[in-house]
CHARMM internal coordinates of N, CA and C (Angstrom, degrees):
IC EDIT
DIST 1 N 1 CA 1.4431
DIST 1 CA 1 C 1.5346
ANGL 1 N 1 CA 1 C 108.87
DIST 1 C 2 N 0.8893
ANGL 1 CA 1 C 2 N 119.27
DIHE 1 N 1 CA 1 C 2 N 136.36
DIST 2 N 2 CA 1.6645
ANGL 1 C 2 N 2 CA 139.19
DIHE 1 CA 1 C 2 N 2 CA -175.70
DIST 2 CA 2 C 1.9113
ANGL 2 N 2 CA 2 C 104.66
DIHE 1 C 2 N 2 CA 2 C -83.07
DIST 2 C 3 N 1.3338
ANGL 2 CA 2 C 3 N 91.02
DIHE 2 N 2 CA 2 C 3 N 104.28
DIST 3 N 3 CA 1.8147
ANGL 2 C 3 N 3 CA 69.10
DIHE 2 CA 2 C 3 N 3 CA -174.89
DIST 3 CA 3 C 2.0057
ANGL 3 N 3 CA 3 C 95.41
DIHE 2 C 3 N 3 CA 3 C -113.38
DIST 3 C 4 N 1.5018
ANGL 3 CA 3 C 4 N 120.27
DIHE 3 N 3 CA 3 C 4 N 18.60
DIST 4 N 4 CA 1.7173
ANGL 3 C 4 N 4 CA 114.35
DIHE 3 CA 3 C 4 N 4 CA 169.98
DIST 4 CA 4 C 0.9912
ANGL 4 N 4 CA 4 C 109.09
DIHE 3 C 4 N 4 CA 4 C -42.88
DIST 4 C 5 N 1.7439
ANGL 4 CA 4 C 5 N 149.08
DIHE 4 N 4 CA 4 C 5 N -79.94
DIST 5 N 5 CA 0.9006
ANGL 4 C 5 N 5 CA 160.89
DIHE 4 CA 4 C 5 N 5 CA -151.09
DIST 5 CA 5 C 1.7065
ANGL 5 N 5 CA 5 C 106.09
DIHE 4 C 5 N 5 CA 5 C -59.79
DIST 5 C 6 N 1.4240
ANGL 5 CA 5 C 6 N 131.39
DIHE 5 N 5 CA 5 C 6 N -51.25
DIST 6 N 6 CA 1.0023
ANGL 5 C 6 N 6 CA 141.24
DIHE 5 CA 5 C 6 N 6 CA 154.21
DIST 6 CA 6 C 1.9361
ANGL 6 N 6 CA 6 C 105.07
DIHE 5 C 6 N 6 CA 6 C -38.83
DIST 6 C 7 N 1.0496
ANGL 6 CA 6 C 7 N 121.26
DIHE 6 N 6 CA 6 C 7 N -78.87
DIST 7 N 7 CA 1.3434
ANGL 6 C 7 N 7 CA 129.85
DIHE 6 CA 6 C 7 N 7 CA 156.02
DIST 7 CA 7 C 1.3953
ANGL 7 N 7 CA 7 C 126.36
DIHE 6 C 7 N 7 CA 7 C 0.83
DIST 7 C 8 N 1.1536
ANGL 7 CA 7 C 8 N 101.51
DIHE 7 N 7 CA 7 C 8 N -77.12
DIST 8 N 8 CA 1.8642
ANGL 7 C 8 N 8 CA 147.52
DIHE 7 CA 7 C 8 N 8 CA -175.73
DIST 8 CA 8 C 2.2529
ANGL 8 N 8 CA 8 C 89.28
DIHE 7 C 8 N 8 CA 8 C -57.49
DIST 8 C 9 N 1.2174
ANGL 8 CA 8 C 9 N 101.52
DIHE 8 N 8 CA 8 C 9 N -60.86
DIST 9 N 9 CA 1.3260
ANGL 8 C 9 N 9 CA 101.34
DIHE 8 CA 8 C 9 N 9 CA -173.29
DIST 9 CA 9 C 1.1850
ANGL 9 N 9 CA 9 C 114.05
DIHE 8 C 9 N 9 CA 9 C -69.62
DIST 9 C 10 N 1.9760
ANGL 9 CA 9 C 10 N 134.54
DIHE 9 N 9 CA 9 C 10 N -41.83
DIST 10 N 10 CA 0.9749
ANGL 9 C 10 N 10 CA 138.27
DIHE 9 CA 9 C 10 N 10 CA 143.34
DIST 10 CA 10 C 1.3354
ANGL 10 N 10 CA 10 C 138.54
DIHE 9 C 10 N 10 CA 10 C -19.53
DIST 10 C 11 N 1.5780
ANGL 10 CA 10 C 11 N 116.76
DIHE 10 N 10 CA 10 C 11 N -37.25
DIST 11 N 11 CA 1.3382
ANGL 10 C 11 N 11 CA 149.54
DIHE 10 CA 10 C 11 N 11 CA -161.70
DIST 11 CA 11 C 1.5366
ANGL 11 N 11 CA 11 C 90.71
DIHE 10 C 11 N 11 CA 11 C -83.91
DIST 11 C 12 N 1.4075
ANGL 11 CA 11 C 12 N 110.91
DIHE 11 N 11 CA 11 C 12 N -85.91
DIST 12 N 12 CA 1.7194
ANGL 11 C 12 N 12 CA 141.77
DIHE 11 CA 11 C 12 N 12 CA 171.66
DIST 12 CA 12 C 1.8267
ANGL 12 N 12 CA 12 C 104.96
DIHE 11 C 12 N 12 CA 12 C -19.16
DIST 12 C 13 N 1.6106
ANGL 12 CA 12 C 13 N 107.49
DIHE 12 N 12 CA 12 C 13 N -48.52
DIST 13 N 13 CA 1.6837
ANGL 12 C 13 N 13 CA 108.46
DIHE 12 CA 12 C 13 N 13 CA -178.16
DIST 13 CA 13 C 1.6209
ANGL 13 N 13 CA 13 C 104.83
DIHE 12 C 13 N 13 CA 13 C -61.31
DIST 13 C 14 N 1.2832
ANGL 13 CA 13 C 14 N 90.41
DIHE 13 N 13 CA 13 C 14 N -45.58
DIST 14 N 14 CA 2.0732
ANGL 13 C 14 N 14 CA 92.61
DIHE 13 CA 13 C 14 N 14 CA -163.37
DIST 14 CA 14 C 1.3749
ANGL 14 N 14 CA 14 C 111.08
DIHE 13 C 14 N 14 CA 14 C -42.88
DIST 14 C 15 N 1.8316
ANGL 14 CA 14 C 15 N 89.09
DIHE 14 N 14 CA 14 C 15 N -62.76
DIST 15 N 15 CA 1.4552
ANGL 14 C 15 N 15 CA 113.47
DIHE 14 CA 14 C 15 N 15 CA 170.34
DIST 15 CA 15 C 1.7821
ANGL 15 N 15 CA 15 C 113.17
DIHE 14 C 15 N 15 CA 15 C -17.99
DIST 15 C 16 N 1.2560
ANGL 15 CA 15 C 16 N 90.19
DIHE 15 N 15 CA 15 C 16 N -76.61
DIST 16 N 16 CA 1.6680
ANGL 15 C 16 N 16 CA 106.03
DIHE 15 CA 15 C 16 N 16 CA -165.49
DIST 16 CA 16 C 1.5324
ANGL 16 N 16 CA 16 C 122.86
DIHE 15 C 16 N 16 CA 16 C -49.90
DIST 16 C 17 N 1.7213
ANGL 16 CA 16 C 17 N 95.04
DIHE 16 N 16 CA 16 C 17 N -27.10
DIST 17 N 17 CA 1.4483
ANGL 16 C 17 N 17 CA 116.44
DIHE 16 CA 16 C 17 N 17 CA -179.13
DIST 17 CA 17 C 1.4343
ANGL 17 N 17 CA 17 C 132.00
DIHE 16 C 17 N 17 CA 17 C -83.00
DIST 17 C 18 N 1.5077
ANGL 17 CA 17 C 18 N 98.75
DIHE 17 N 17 CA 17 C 18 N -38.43
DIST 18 N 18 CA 1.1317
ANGL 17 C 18 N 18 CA 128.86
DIHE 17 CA 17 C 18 N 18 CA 151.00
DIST 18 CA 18 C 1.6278
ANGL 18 N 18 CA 18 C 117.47
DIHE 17 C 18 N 18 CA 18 C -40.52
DIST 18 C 19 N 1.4264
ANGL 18 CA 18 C 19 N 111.41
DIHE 18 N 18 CA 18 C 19 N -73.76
DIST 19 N 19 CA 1.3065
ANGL 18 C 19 N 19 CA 109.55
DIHE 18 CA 18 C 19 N 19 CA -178.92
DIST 19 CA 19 C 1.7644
ANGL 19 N 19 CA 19 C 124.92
DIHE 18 C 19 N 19 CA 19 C -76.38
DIST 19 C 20 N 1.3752
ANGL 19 CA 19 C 20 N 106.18
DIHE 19 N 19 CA 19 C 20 N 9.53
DIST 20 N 20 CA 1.2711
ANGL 19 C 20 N 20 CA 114.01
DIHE 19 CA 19 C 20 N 20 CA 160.86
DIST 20 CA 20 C 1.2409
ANGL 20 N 20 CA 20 C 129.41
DIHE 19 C 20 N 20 CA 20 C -119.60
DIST 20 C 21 N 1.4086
ANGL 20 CA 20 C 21 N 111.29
DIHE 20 N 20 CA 20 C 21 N 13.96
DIST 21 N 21 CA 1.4177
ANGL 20 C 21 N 21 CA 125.43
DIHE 20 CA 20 C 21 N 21 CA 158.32
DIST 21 CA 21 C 2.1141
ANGL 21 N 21 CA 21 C 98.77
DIHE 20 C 21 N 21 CA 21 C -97.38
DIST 21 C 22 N 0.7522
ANGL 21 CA 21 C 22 N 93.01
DIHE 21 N 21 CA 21 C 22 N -12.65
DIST 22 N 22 CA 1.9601
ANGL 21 C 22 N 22 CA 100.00
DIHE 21 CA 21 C 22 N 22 CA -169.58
DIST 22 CA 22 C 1.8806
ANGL 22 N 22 CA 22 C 92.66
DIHE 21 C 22 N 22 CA 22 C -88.86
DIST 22 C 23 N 0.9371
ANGL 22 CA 22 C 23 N 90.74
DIHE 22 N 22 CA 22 C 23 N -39.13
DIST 23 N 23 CA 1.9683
ANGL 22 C 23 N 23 CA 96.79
DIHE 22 CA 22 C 23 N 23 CA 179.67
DIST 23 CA 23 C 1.9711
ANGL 23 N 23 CA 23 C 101.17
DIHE 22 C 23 N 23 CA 23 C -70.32
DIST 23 C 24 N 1.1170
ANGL 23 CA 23 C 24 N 93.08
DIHE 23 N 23 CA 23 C 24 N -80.47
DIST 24 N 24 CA 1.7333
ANGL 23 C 24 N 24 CA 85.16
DIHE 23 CA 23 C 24 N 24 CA 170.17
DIST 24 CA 24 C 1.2014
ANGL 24 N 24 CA 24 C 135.99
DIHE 23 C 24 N 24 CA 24 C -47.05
DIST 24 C 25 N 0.9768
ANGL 24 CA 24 C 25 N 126.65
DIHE 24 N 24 CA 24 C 25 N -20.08
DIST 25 N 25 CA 1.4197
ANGL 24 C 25 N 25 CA 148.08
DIHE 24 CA 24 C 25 N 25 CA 171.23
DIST 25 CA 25 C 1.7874
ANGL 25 N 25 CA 25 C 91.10
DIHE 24 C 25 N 25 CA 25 C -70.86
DIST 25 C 26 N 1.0874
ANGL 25 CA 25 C 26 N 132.73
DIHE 25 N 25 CA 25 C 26 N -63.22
DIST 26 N 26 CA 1.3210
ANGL 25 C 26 N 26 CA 117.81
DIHE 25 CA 25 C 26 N 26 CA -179.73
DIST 26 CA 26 C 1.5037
ANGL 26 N 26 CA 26 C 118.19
DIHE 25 C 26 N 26 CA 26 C -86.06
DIST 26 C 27 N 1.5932
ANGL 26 CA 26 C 27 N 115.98
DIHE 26 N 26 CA 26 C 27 N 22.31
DIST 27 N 27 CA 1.2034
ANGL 26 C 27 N 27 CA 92.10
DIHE 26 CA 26 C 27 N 27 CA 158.39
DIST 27 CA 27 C 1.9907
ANGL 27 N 27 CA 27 C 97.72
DIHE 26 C 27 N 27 CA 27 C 125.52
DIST 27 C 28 N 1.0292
ANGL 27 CA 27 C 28 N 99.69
DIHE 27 N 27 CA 27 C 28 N -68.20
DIST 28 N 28 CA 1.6209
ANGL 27 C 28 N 28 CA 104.34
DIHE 27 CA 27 C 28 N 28 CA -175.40
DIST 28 CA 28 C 1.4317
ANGL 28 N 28 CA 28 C 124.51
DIHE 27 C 28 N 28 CA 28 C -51.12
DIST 28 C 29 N 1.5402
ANGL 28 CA 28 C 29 N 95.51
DIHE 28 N 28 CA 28 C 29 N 149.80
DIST 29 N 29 CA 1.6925
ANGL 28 C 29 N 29 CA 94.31
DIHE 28 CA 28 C 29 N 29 CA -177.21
DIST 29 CA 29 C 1.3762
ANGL 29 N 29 CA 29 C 97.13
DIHE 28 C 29 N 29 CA 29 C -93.42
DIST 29 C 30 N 1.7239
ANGL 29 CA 29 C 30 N 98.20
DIHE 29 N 29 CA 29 C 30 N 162.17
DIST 30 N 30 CA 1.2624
ANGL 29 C 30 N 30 CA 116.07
DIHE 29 CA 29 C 30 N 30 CA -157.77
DIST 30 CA 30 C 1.6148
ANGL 30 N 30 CA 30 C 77.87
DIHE 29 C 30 N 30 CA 30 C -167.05
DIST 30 C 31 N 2.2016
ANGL 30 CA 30 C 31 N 92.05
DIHE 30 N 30 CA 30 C 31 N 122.28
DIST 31 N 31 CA 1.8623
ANGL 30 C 31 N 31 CA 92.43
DIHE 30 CA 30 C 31 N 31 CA 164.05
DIST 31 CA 31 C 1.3527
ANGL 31 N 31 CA 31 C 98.55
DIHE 30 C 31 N 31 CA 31 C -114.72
DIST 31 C 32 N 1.2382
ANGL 31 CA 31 C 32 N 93.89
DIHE 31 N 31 CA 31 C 32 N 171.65
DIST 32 N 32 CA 1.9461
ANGL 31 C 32 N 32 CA 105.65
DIHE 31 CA 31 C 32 N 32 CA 177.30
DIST 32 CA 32 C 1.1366
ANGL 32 N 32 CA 32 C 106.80
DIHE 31 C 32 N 32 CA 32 C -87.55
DIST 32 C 33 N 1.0712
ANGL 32 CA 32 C 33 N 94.35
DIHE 32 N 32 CA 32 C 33 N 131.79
DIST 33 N 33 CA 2.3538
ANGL 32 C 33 N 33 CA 121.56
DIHE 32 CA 32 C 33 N 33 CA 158.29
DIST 33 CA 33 C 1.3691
ANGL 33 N 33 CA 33 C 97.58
DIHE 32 C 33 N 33 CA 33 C 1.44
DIST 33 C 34 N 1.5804
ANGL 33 CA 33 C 34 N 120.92
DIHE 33 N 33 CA 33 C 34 N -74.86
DIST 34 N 34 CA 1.2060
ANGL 33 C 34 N 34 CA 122.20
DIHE 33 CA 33 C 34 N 34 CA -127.90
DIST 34 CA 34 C 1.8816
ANGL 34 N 34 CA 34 C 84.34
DIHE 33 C 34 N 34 CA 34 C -109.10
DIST 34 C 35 N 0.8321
ANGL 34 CA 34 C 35 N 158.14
DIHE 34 N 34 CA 34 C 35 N -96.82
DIST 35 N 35 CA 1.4528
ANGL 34 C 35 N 35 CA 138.55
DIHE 34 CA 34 C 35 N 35 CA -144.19
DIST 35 CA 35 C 1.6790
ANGL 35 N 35 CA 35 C 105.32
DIHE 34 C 35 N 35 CA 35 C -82.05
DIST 35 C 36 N 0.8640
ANGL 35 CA 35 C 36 N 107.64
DIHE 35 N 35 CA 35 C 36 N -8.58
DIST 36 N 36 CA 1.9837
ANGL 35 C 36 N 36 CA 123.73
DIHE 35 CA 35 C 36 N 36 CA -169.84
DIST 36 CA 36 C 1.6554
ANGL 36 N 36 CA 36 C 100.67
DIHE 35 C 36 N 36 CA 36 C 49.47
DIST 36 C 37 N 1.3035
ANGL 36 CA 36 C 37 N 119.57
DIHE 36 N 36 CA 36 C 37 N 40.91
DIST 37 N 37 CA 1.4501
ANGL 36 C 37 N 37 CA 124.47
DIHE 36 CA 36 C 37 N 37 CA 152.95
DIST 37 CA 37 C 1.6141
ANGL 37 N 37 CA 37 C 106.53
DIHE 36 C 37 N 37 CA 37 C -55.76
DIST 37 C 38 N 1.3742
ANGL 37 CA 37 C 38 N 105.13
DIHE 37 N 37 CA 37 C 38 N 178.90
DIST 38 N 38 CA 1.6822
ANGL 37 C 38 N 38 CA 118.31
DIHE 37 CA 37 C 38 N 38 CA 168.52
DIST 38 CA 38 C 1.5308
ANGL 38 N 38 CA 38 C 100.92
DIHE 37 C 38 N 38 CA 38 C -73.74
DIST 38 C 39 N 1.4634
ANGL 38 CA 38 C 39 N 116.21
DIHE 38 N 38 CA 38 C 39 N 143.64
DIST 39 N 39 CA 1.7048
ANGL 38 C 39 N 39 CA 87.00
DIHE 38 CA 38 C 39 N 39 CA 151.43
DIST 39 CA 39 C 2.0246
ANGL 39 N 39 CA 39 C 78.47
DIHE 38 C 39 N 39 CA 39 C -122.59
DIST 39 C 40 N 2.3433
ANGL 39 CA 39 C 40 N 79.42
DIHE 39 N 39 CA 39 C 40 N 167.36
DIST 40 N 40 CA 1.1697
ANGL 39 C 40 N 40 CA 83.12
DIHE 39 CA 39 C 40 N 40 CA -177.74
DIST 40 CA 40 C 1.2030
ANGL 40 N 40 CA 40 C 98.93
DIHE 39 C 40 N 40 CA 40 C -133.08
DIST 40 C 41 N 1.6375
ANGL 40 CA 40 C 41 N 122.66
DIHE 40 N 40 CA 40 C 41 N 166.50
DIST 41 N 41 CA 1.1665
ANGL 40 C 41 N 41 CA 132.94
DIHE 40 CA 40 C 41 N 41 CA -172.72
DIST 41 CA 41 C 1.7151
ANGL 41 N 41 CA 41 C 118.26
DIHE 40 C 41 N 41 CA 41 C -94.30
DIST 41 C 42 N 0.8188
ANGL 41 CA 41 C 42 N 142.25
DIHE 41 N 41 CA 41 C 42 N 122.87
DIST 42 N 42 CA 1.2610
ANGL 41 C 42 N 42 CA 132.84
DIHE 41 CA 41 C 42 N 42 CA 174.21
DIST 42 CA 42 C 1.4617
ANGL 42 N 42 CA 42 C 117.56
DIHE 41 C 42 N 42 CA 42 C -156.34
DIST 42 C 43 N 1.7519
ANGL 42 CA 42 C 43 N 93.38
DIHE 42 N 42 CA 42 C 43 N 118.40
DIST 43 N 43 CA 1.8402
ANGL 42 C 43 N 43 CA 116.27
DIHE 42 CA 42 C 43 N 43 CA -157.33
DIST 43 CA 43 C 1.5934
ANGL 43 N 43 CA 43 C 101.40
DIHE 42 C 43 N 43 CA 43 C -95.75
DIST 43 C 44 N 1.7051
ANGL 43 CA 43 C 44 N 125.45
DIHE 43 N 43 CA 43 C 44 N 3.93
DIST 44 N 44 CA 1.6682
ANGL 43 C 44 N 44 CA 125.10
DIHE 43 CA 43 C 44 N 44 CA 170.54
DIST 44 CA 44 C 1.4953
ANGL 44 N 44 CA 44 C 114.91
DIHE 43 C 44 N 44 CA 44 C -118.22
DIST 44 C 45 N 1.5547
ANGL 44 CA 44 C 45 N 95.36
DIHE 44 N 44 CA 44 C 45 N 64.89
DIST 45 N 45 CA 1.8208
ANGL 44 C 45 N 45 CA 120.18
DIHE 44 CA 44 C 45 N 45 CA 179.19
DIST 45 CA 45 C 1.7770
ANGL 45 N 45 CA 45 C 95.09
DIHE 44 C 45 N 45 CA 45 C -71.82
DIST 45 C 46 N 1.3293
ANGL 45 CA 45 C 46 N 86.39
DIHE 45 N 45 CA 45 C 46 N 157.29
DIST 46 N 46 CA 1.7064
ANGL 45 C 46 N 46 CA 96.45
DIHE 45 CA 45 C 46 N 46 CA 159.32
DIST 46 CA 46 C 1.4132
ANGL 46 N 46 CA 46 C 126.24
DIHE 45 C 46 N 46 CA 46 C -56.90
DIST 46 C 47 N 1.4905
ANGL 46 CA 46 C 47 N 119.24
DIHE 46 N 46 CA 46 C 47 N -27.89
DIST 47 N 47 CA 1.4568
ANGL 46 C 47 N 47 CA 120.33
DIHE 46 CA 46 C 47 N 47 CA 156.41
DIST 47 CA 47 C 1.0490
ANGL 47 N 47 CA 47 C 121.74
DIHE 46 C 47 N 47 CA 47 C -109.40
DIST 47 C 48 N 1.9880
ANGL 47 CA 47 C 48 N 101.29
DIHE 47 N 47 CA 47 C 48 N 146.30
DIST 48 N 48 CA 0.9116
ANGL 47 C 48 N 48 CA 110.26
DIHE 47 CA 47 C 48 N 48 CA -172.76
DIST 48 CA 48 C 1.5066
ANGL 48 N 48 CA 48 C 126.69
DIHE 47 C 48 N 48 CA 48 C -72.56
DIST 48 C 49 N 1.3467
ANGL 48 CA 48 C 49 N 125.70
DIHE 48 N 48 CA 48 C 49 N 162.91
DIST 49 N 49 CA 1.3417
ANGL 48 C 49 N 49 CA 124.34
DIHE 48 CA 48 C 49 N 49 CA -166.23
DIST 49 CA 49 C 1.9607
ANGL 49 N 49 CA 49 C 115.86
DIHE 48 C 49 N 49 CA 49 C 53.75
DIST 49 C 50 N 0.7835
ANGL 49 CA 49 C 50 N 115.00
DIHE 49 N 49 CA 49 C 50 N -10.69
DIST 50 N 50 CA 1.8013
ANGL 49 C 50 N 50 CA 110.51
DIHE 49 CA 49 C 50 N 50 CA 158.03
DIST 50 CA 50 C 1.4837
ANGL 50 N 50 CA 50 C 126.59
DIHE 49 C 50 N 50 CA 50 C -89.84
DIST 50 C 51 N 1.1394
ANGL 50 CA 50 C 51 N 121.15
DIHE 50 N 50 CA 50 C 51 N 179.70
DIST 51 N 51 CA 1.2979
ANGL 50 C 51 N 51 CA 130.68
DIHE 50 CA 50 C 51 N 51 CA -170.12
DIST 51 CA 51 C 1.3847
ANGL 51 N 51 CA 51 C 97.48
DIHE 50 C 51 N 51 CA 51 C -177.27
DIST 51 C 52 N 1.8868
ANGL 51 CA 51 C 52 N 111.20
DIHE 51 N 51 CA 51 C 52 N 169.76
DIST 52 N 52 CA 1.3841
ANGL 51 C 52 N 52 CA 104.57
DIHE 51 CA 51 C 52 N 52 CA -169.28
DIST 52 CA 52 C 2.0390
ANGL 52 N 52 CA 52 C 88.37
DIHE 51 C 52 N 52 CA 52 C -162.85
DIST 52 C 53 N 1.1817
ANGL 52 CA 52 C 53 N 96.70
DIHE 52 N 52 CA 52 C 53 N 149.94
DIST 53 N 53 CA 1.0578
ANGL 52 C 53 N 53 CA 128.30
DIHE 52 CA 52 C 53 N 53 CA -178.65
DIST 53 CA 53 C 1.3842
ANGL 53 N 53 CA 53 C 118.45
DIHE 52 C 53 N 53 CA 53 C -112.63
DIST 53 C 54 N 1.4207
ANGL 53 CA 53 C 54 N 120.05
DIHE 53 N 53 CA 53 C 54 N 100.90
DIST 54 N 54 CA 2.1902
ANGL 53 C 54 N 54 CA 107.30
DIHE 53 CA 53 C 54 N 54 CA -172.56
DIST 54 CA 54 C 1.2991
ANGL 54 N 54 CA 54 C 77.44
DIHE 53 C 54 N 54 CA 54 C -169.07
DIST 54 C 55 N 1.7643
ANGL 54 CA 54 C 55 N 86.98
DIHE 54 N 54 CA 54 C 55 N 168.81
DIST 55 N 55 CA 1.2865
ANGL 54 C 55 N 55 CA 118.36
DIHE 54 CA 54 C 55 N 55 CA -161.80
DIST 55 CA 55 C 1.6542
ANGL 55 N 55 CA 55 C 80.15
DIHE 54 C 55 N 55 CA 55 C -97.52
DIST 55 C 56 N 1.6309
ANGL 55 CA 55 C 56 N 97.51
DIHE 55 N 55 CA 55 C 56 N -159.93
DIST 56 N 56 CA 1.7982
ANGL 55 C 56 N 56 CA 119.04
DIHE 55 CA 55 C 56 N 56 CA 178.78
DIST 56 CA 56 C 1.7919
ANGL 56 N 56 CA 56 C 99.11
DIHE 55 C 56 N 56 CA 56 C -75.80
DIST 56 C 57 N 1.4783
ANGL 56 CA 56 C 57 N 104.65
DIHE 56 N 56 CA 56 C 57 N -67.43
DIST 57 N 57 CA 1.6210
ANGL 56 C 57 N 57 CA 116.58
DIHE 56 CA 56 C 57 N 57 CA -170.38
DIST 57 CA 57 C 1.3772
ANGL 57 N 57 CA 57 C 106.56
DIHE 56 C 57 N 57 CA 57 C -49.50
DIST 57 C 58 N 1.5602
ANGL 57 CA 57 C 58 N 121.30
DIHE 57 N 57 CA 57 C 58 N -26.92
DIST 58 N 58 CA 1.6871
ANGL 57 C 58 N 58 CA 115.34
DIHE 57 CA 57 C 58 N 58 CA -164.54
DIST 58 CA 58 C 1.3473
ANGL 58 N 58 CA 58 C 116.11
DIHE 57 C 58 N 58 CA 58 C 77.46
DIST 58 C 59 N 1.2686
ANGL 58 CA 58 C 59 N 114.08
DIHE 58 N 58 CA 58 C 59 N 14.46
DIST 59 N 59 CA 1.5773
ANGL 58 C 59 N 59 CA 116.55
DIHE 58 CA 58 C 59 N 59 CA 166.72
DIST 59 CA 59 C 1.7665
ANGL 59 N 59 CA 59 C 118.91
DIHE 58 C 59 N 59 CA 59 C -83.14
DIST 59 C 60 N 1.2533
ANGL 59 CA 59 C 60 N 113.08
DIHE 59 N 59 CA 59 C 60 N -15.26
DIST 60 N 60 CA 1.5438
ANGL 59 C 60 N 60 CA 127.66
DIHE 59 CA 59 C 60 N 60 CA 150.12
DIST 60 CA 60 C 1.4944
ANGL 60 N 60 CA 60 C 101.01
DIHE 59 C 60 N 60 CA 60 C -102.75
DIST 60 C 61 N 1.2010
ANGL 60 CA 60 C 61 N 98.98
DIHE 60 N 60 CA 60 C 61 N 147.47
DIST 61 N 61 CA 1.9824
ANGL 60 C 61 N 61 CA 112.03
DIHE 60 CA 60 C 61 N 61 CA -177.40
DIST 61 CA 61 C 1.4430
ANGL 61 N 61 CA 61 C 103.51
DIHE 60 C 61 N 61 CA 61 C 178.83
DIST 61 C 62 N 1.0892
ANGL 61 CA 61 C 62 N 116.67
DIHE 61 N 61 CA 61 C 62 N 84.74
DIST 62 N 62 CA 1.4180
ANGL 61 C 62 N 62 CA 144.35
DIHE 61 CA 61 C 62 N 62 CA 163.48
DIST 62 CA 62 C 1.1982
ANGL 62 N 62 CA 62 C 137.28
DIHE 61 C 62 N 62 CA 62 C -85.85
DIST 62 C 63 N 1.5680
ANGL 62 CA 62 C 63 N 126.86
DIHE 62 N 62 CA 62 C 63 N 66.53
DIST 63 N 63 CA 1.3811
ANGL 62 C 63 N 63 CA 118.89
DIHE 62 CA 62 C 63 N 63 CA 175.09
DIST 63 CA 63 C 1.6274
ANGL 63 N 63 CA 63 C 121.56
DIHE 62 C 63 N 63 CA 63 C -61.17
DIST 63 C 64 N 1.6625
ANGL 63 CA 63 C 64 N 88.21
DIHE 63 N 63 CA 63 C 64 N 150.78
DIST 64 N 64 CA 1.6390
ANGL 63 C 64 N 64 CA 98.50
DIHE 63 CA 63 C 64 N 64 CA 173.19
DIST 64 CA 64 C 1.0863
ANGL 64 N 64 CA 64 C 109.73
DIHE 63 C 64 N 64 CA 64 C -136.79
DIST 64 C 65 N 1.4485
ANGL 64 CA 64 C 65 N 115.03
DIHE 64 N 64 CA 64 C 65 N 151.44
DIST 65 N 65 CA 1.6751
ANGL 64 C 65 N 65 CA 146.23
DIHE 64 CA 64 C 65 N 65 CA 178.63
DIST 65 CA 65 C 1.3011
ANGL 65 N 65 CA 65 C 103.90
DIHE 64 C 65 N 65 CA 65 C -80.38
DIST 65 C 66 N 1.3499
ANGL 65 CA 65 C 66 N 127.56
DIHE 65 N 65 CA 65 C 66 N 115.78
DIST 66 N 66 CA 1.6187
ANGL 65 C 66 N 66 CA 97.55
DIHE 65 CA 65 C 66 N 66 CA 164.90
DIST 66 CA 66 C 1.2800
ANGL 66 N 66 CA 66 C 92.79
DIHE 65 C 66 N 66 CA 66 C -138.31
DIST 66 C 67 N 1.4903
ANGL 66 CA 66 C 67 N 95.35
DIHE 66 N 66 CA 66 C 67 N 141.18
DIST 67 N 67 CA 1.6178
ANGL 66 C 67 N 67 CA 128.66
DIHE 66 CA 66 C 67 N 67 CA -168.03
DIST 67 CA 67 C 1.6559
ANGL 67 N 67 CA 67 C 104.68
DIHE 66 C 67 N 67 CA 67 C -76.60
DIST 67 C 68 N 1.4609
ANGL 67 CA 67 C 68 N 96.96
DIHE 67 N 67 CA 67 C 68 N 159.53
DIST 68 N 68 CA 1.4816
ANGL 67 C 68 N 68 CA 101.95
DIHE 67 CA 67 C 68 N 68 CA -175.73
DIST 68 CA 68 C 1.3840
ANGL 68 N 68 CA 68 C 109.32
DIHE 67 C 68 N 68 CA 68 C -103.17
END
COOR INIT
IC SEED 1 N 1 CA 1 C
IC BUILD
């Protein structure tokens, strides 16, 4: 079974995610795809070591790990 393309698309998400946590992180707005709200970043969640990335509607909702 050929799994590149699977791969390739896998690859492409990180990417994208990556560099839009790297954009917010310095500051810039950035809305989501789907309602083009703000989303916002915020790394002092109720749990520890997460953080989350979403718009207002919750149509972006992005948890994060963050390492110590």
């Amino acid at each position: 079974m050929d799994f590149s393309t699977l791969n390739k698309k896998a690859s492409d998400s990180f990417a994208k995610q990556r560099n839009l946590l790297k954009k917010l992180a310095k500051g810039r707005t950035l809305y989501c795809e789907t309602c083009k709200g703000v989303l916002t970043l915020d790394l002092q969640t109720d749990q520890p070591g997460k953080g989350v990335v979403r718009c207002k509607n919750g149509c972006t909702d992005i948890i994060l790990e963050l390492g110590s």
